[in-house]
N, C-alpha and C positions, 0 to 999 in steps of 0.2 A: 690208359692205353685201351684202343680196342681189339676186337679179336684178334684183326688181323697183325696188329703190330705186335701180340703174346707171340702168336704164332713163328713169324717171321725172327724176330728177338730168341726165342725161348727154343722154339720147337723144330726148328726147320734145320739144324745143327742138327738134330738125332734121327734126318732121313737118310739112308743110306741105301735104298733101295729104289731104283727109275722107275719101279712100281706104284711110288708115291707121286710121282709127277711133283717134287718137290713140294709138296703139300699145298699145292697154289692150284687144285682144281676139283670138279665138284669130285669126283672118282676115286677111288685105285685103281689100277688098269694094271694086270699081268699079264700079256701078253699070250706068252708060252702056254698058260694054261687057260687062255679064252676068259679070264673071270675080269668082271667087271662090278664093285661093290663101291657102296654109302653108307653114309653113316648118319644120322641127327636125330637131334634131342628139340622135345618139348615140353615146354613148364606152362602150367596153368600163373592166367595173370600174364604173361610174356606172349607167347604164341598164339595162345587163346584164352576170352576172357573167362569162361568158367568149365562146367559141363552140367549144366542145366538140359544140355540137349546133345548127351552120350555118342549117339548114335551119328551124328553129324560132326563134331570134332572126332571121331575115328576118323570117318571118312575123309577129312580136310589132313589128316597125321599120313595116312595112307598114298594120298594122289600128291600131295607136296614133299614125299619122299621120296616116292617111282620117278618124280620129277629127276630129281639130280641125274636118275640111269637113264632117261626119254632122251633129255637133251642133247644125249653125247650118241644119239643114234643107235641105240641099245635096247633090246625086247630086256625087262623085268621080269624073271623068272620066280624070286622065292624072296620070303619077305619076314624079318625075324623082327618080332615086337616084344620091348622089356619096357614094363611098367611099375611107378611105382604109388603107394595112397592105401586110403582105410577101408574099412568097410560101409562107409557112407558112401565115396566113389563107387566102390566095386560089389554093391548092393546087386541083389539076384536081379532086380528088376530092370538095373543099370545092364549089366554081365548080361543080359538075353539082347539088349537093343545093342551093344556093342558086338555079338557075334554075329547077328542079323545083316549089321553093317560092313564088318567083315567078309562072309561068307557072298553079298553082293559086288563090293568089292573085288573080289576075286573070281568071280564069271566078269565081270564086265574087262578085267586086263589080263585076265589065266595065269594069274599069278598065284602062287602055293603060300602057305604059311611054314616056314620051315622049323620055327623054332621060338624060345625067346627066353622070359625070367621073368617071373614078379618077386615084388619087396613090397612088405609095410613099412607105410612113411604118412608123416603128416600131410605131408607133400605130393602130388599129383601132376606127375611126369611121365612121359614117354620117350623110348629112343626104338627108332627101327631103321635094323641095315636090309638094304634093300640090295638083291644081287642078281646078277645078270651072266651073259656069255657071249664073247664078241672076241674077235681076233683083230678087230679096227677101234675107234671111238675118234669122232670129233673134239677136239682137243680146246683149249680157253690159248691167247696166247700165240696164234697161229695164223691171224687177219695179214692183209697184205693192204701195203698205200692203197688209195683209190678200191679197194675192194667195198662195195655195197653192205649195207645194216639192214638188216632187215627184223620185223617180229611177228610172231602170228597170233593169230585173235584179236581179242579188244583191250586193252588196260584202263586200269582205273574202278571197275566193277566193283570190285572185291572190298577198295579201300572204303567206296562209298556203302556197303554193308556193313563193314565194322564201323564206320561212323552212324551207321542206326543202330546199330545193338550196342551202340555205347550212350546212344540218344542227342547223340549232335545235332542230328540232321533228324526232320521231320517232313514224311511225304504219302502220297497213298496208298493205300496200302499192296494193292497188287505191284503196283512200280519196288516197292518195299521189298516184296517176297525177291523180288525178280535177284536184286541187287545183296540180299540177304543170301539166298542159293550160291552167287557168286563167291560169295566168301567163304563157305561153307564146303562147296563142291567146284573148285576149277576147274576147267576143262582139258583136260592134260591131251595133247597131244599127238596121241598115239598111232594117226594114220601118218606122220612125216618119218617116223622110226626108220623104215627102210631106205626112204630116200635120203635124208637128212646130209649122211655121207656123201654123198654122189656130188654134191655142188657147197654145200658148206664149206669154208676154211676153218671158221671157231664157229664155239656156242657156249651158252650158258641156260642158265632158269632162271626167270624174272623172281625172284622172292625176295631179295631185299629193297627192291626198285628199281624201276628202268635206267637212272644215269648210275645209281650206284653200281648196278649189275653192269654195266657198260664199260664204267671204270674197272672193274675186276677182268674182265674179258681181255684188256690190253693193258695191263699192272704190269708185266715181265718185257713191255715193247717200245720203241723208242716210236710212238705213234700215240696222236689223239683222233676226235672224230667231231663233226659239224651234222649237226640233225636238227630237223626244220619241222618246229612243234606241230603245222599244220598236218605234216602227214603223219601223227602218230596216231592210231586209229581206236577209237572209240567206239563204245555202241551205241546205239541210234537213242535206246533207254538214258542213258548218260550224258549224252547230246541235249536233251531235251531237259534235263534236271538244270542244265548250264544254265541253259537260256532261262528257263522260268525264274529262277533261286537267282541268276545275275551271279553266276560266279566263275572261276577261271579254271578253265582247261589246266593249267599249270601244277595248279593245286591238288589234282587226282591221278598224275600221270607219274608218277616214281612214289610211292609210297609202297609197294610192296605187297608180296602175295597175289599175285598174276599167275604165277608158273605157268607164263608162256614162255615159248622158245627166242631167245635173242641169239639170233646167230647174223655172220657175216660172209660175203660170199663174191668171189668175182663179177667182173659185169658180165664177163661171156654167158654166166649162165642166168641173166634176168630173165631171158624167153622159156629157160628151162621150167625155173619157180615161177613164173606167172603160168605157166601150161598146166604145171604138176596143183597150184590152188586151185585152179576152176575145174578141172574134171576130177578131183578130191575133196571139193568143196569147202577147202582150208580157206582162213583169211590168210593172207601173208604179205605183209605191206612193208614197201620199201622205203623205212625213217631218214636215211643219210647217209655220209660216206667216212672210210677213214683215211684219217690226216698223217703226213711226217710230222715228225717229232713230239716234243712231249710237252706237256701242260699248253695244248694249243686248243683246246677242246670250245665248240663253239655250240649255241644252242639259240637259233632262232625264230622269235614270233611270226606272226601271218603275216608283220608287218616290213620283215625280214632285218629286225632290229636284235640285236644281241640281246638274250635276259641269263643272268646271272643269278646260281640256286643260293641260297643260302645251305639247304638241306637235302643232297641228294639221294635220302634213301634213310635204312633202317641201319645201323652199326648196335656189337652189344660192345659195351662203355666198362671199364673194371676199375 
């Protein structure tokens, strides 16, 4: 089984509270009291491959957590980090680049540390719930027929750093750094927060993958979606690796670790989001549209030929 089926099977019987949003979304959402929280966990080897370099896997733990509260149109306020490992992880000289990282972290999104836990363990873990304060949130689950896909930024960066830092892929080396930083530091979002609401129906965060995350956005809805690989949008960096390497766009575009914003949205408001990208200087590109009914889900080439994934994205497998 994977998560989500423990979940749904196991766990979703003991929600009992509309606070949970039936545990099918990134959040908790209380309404009544404005609180908007997350939750996840990171394993060394899973999430990331080591900590050879402290101070940049914080920062990756950090912005792909504030991600779950970004997406739903929510300022991140306070940010609770429990870790666990020995004192080779958590070496003075590790602990100085990790507060360093931290303390940047938190001027660049004014977010507070509120709290957290350590444990010694063999093992080298993080969990940080990340909380917020909203009387709204953009909700997964919530798309309308013919309503617009849309994402912002680039995809695929991120995936092609972790394949150098696993040594797949070989190239030069400033192209290298560019694509390495990707993975390490996304770009999270932060100037659509306010607006997000205003024209959104759903959202999510790209971090299992663009079809997977796409699939989870309309999991609870008798709808699929038809999105046309050419306009999924890439950076010019990544563009150019194509062509030279001879390989396929397809291959880079749902693997995960993006945390960009996948949301879906009326057509009335496409002059709204094109307006609000260019005097914000956001990318925000329109992928596709959604479909009636279910398992009708279409995904087409330049060539406007149907391709079928074998592998939409990241699941954890038990």
């Amino acid at each position: 089984m994977n998560e989500f089926d423990i979940i749904n099977k196991y766990f979703s019987k003991l929600n009992n509270n509309k606070s949970s949003l039936n545990l099918n979304d990134d959040v908790f959402f209380d309404k009544s009291n404005k609180l908007v929280l997350s939750v996840d966990t990171y394993v060394e080897k899973i999430h990331f491959l080591n900590f050879k370099k402290p101070d940049l896997v914080i920062r990756k733990i950090i912005r792909s957590s504030i991600s779950d509260i970004v997406c739903k149109g929510v300022n991140p306020k306070f940010i609770f980090i429990c870790a666990s490992g020995n004192k080779k992880h958590f070496s003075k000289k590790n602990l100085k680049k990790i507060y360093n990282s931290i303390k940047k972290e938190q001027s660049t999104y004014k977010i507070l540390v509120g709290g957290g836990d350590t444990v010694k363990s063999k093992n080298l873990t993080f969990s940080i719930t990340s909380l917020g304060y909203s009387n709204k949130i953009v909700f997964r689950n919530k798309s309308n027929v013919n309503d617009d896909i849309y994402v912002t930024g680039n995809i695929g960066d991120s995936y092609v750093g972790l394949c150098l830092l696993k040594n797949k892929l070989k190239i030069n080396k400033n192209i290298s750094n560019y694509f390495v930083n990707s993975y390490y530091t996304p770009d999270i979002q932060f100037k659509l927060i306010k607006k997000l609401s205003s024209f959104a129906s759903s959202s999510i965060d790209i971090s299992d993958g663009l079809f997977a995350d796409l699939d989870k956005l309309i999991n609870n809805q008798n709808h699929s979606y038809k999105i046309s690989l050419r306009n999924i949008p890439i950076s010019n960096f990544l563009m150019k690796l194509i062509a030279i390497k001879k390989l396929k766009k397809i291959d880079f575009i749902s693997k995960g670790d993006d945390y960009q914003i996948l949301f879906t949205a009326p057509k009335s408001k496409e002059k709204v989001i094109s307006n609000y990208s260019v005097k914000n200087k956001i990318r925000i590109t329109k992928i596709g549209k959604i479909l009636k009914g279910k398992d009708r889900s279409i995904i087409l080439d330049d060539s406007r030929r149907q391709i079928f994934l074998k592998n939409k994205g990241y699941f954890h497998n038990f």
